[in-house]
N, C-alpha and C positions, 0 to 999 in steps of 0.2 A: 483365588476362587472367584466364579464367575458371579453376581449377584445381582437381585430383577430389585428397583424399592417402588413398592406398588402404597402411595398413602404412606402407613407407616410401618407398615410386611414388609419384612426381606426372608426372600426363599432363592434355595439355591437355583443355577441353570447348568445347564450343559454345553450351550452354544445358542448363538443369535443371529443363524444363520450367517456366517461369516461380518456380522457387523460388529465391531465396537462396542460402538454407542451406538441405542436405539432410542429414541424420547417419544413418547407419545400420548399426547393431551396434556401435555403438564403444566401444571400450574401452583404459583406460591400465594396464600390469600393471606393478611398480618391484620390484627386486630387492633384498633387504635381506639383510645378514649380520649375525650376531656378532660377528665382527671383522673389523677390516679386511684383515687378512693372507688371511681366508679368501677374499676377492673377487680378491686376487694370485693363490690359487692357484687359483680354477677359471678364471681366464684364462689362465694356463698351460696346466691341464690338463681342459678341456672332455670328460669322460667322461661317464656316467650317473650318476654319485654327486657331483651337483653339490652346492654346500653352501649355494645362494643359498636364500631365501624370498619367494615370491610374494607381491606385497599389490597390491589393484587398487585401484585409487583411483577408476577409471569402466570397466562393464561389461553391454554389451548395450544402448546408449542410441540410441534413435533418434528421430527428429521430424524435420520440416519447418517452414520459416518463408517467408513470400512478404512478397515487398515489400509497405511500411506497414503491416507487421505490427510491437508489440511486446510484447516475450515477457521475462517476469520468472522468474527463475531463485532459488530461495528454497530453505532446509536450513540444517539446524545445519552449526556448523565442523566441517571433516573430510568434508561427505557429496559431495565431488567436483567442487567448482560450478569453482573457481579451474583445477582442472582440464580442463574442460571449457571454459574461456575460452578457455585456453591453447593448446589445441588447434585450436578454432576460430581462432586469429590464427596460427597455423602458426609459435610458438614451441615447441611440443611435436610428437612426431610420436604418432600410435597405435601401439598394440601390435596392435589389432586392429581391425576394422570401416573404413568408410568414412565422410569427412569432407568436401562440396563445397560449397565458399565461392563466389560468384559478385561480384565485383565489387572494388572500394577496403573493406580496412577497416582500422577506426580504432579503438583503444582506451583505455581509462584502467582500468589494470589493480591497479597500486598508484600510490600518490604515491613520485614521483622516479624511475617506472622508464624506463629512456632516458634520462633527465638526465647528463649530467660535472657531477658535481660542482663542477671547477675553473674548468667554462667558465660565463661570462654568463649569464643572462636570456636577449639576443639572440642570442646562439652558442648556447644550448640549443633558440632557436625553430628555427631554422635546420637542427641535427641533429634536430630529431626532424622536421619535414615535411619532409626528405630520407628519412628511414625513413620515413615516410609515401608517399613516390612523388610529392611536387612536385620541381620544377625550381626551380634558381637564381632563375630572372627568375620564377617564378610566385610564391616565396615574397619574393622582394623586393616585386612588387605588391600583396602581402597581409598585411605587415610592418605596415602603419600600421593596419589593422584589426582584427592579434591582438593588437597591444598598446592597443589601445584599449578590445578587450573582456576583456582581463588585467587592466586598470586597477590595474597595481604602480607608475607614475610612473616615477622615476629606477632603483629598484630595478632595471630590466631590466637597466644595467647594471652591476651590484655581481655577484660567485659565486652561484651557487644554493646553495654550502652554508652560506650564510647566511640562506636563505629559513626563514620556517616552515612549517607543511602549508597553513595556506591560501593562501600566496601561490604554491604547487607546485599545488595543485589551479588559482588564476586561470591560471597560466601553460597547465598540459598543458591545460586545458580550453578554453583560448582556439586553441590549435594546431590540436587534434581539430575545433572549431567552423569553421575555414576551410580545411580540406585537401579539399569535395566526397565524403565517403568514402560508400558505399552501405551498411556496417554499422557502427555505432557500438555498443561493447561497452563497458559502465561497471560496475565493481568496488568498490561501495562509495566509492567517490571522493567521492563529496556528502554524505557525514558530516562531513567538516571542512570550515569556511569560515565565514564569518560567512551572515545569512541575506540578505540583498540579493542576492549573489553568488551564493547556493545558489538563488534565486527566480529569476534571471537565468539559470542555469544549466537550471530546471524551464522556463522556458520558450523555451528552442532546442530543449532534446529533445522536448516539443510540437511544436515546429513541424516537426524534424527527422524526428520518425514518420511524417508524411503521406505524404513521399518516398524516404524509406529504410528497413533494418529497425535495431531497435533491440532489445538483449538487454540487461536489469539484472539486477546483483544487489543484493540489501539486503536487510538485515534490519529495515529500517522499511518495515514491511506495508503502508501508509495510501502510498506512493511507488509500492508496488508496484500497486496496485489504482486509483494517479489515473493512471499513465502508461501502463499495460501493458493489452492486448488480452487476451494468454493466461500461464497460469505455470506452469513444472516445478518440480516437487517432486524433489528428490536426497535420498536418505538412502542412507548407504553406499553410496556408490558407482553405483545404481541407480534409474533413474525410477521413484516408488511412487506418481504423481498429476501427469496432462497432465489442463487444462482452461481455464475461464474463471478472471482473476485473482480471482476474488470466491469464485468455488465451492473453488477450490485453498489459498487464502491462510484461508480458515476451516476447513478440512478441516486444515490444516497448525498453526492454533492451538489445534485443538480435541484434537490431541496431544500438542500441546507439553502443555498443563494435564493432557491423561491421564498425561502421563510423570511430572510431577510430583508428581501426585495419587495412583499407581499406580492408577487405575481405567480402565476400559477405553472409559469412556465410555456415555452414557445414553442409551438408543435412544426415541423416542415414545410407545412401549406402556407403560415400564416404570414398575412403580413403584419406590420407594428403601427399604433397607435391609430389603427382605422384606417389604412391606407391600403392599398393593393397591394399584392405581394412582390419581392425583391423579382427587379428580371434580370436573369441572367447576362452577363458580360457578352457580347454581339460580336467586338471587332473581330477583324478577319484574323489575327497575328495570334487567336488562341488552336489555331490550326495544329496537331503535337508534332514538334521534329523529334525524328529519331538521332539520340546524339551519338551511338555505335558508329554509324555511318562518319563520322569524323573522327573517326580512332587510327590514329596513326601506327600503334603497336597493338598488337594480339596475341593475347596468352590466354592458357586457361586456369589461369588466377585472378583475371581480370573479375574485379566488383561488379556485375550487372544488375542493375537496379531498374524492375518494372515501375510507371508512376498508372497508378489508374485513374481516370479521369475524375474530378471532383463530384463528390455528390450531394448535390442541392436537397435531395432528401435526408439526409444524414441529423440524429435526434439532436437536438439542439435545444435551448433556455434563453431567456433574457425577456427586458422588456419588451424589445422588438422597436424600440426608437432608432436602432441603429443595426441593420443584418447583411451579415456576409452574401454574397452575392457569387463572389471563385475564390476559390486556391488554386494554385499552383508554382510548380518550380521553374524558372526560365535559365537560360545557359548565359555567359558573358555577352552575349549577342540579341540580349532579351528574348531569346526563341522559348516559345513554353514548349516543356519537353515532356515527353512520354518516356524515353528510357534515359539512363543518365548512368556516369562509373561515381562508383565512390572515389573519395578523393579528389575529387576535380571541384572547382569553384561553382556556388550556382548561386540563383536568388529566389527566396521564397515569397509569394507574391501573396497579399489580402487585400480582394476588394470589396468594398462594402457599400451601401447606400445609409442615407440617412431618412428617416419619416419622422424627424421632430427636429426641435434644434436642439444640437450636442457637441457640448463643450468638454475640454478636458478628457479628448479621448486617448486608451488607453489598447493599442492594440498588441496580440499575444501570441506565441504560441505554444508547445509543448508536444516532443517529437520523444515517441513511446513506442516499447516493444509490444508483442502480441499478447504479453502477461498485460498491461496499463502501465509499466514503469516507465517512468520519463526517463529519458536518457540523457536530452538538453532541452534547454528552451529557452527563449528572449523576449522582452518586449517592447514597446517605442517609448516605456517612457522617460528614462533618464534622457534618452539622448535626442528626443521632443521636447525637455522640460519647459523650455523657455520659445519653444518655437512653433507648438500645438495650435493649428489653426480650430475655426469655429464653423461647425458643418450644418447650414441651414435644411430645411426639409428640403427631400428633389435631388439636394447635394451626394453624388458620389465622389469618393476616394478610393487609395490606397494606402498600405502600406509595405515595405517591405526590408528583408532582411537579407544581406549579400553573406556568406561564410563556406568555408570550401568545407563540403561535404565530410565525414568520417569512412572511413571503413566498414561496411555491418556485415553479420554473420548472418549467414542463411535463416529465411524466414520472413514475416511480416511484420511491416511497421508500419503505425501512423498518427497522424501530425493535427493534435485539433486545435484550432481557433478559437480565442477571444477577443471579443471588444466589449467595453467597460469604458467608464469614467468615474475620476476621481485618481485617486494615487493608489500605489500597491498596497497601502496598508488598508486603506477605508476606499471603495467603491462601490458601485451599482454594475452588475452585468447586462449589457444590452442586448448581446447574443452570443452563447457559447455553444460552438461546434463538436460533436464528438467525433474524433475521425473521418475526419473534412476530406481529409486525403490520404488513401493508402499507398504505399511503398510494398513492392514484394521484390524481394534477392532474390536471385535464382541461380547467381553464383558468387562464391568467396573464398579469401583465403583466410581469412580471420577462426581460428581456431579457439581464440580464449579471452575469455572477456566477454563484456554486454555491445564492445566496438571496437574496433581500432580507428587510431590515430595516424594521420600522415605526418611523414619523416623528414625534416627540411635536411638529414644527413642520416647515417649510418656509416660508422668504417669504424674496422677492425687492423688496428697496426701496431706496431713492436714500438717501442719507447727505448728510445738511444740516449747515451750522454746524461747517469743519471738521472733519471726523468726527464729531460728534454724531448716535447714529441713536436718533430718537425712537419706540418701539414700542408701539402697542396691545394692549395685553395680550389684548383681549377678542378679538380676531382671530388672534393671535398664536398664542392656545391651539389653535387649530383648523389654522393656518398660513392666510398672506396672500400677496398678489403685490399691492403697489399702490406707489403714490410718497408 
């Protein structure tokens, strides 16, 4: 049944205009005292000079969600998210605004919530797709295939308070997996597990997206940006950013390091520390070669990779004591290049200027598909650790990174920069790039996967003399297919 909760009304619906979920003005407001005695006595005596204190935990929050939509829900502890689960699963009511859910949903809110403790593995599947809205005979027909995709063995029937979190996470997750529910709401659940079980898990809520809606939350961005369509930002209690997961989820770490940093953040134009702004790279050798023109064999399987030229405007963070200036790829011949095949060797280039003095720099990068998932990335400082020069103001550098290219699947990529100092685990960001550099494919043969990989072999041969496989080296190097 489709149902509106307006305040603390539920009346039935009919439809919501093909949405889901519709949220609109909502808000959670929780009463807080001093002491306890003081919440006895304005429940006595409800006059004007009540003694409670207001705290909202969610206020004025609205959005829409349509089926095969999912929608990542991302904010520091505290800024309302659990709240808003809560609500949406109509374990909380609103204090204010309207809430309409349309269809079965299903949650994993925390580990162990819904569990008895004292009852089984199998008496826990049971209570919770009964709260779920299956039937006796549906959950007996579906009994052999949550515990199949629980895969705890005997465990099911031992207590669950003898489980650990991963074996609470195989269970609820196996229940939620076969109850047909139209929203599936996940609360950080997929932090604990082992990763088979967690991969296992990443791929039902894939396939679960196409036909139902799906809302996460997590604090592991790269989850949030391979599963999610769109993402809200909660801070205090309040929407401060709906959009694309990739545009929201950088927008949202590009304050976390302001908060950190106390800086506000580095806009395009500016320069750092009171200085003028970075000028661009001049010499004559950033001219782009075309590296097709050097292709000795042509097929059309060939990887062609468009580079577009770096963009000095591109949103960026940091103090600004230290700001990139170009990227780019160059060939074994240092030529910086405009097209380039996968597979072939290149060097990624960062240059930078300095407007302070900066020490212990830390330069980065991270090369991401059109979702924000990083695919690879490197940076200089293991293999600087001992050798990091010290960049006075005026001082330009580089740095760079040689590695033979992968494979990519048709579409867009691209590569942002950082510089930082300090070490990977505790630093300051002096300017980080978003999408410094785009990459577009425009041809491949990579059919499966986020990339392929180059083959220093490949050969298919017949194995003689009891397993003896006698190999040609000379063919071998190149890869072979014979007997």
């Amino acid at each position: 049944m489709d149902v509106a909760r307006k305040g603390d009304s539920i009346v039935g619906m009919s439809t919501i205009d093909g949405e889901v979920i519709r949220v609109r003005g909502l808000g959670k407001c929780y009463e807080t005292y001093a002491a306890p005695h003081h919440r006895l006595l304005d429940l006595l005596w409800r006059g004007p000079h009540r003694r409670a204190r207001h705290f909202w935990s969610l206020r004025d929050l609205s959005f829409s969600v349509r089926r095969g939509e999912a929608i990542g829900i991302i904010g520091r502890n505290g800024a309302g998210k659990s709240t808003l689960l809560q609500l949406l699963c109509g374990t909380l009511d609103p204090t204010e605004g309207q809430v309409q859910v349309r269809g079965r949903v299903a949650a994993l809110l925390e580990l162990g919530a819904g569990f008895n403790p004292e009852f089984t593995g199998i008496e826990n599947v049971y209570l919770n797709a009964a709260i779920l809205g299956l039937s006796r005979a549906q959950i007996d027909a579906r009994l052999a295939d949550i515990l199949a995709f629980a895969e705890i063995g005997d465990f099911v029937h031992e207590p669950v308070k003898h489980y650990s979190s991963g074996m609470f996470l195989r269970l609820a997750f196996a229940v939620v997996a076969h109850v047909d529910a139209d929203v599936l709401i996940v609360d950080e659940a997929l932090a604990v597990g082992d990763a088979l079980f967690a991969q296992k898990c990443m791929r039902f809520l894939r396939e679960f997206r196409s036909r139902g809606v799906l809302l996460l939350v997590s604090h592991d961005i790269p989850s949030v940006t391979s599963l999610c369509d769109r993402a809200l930002w909660l801070e205090h209690g309040s929407l401060r950013m709906a959009g694309t997961a990739k545009d929201v989820t950088e927008a949202y770490l590009e304050a976390v390091y302001a908060e950190r940093q106390e800086i506000a953040g580095l806009r395009p134009n500016e320069g750092g520390a009171g200085s003028d702004m970075a000028r661009p790279a001049t010499e004559g050798d950033l001219l782009a070669h075309d590296a097709r023109r050097d292709l000795l064999i042509h097929s059309n399987l060939r990887n062609d990779l468009e580079i577009l030229p770096f963009d000095g405007e591109a949103r960026g963070f940091g103090t600004g004591h230290v700001r990139v200036n170009w990227v780019g790829i160059r060939d074994h011949a240092e030529r910086p290049l405009a097209w380039l095949v996968g597979g072939e060797e290149v060097m990624l280039e960062v240059r930078f200027e300095a407007f302070a003095q900066a020490a212990d720099l830390i330069v980065g990068f991270m090369f991401k598909d059109r979702l924000g998932q990083v695919l690879f990335g490197e940076n200089t400082y293991l293999a600087c650790l001992d050798a990091t020069p010290v960049f006075e103001a005026g001082m330009q550098g580089a740095a760079r990174f040689a590695f033979r290219l992968p494979y990519l699947p048709s579409g867009e990529y691209a590569i942002s920069v950082g510089i930082a100092a300090g070490t990977q685990e505790h630093h300051v960001q002096h300017h980080w790039v978003h999408d410094a550099l785009v990459i577009r494919c425009v041809a491949s043969h990579v059919t499966h996967g986020l990339l392929g990989v180059p083959m220093t072999s490949i050969q298919l041969q017949v194995v003689h003399d009891g397993g003896n496989l006698e190999v040609d080296r000379e063919s071998a190097t190149a890869g072979a297919c014979h007997d």
